[in-house]
C-alpha positions, 0 to 999 in steps of 0.5 A: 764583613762585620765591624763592630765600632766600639770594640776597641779594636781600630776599624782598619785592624778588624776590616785586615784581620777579617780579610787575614781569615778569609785567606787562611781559611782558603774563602779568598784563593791566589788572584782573587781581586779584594773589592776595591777601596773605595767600594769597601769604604762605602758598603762599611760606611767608613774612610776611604784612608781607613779602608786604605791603611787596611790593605796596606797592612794585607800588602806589608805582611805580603798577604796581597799586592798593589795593581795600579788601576786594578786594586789589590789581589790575594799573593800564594801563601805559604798557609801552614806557616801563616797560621803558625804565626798567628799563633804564636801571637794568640800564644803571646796575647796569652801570657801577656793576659795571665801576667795581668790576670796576676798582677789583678789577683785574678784566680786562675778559674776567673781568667778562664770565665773570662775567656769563655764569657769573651768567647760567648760574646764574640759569637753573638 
């Protein structure tokens, strides 16, 4: 898992979204354990409360389920309509860039270089 400290995306938001993937793109399947909190905290060098609060979103959004003593597994998913939510909220993040892309004075060729030039830093 790849977690970048200074992304300005909180650690617990990059360790959920990183385990939001793997089950969309089908890498973790229905009943499949996540590694356990404690286990994650260490590997990644972070909080135990910080691998907890990413889980505990996984569960609120119904992607995993809590089993005491156990830990946290992979729910069924309806995958199509996961993935339609996500992106609707890429749509959104969109348009929320473009109002502030014009609120900069940005010219529609800057925005689209600075997306890709984000796209480019991402793969690195």
């Amino acid at each position: 898992m790849k977690i970048m400290q200074s992304s300005g995306v909180p650690i617990y938001q990059q360790i959920a979204d990183n385990f939001k993937g793997d089950i969309l793109e089908g890498r973790l399947k229905q009943g499949e354990y996540l590694p356990s909190i404690r286990g994650l905290a260490k590997d990644l060098k972070i909080s135990v409360i910080t691998t907890l609060k990413a889980y505990e979103m996984l569960e609120q959004e119904g992607l995993v389920t809590a089993v005491q003593g156990k830990g946290y597994y992979v729910n069924a998913q309806d995958t199509q309509m996961l993935m339609e939510q996500h992106r609707r909220k890429v749509e959104e993040a969109f348009l929320n860039a473009i109002y502030s892309a014009k609120l900069a004075g940005m010219t529609r060729e800057e925005l689209v270089e600075t997306l890709e030039t984000l796209l480019r830093l991402e793969e690195m």
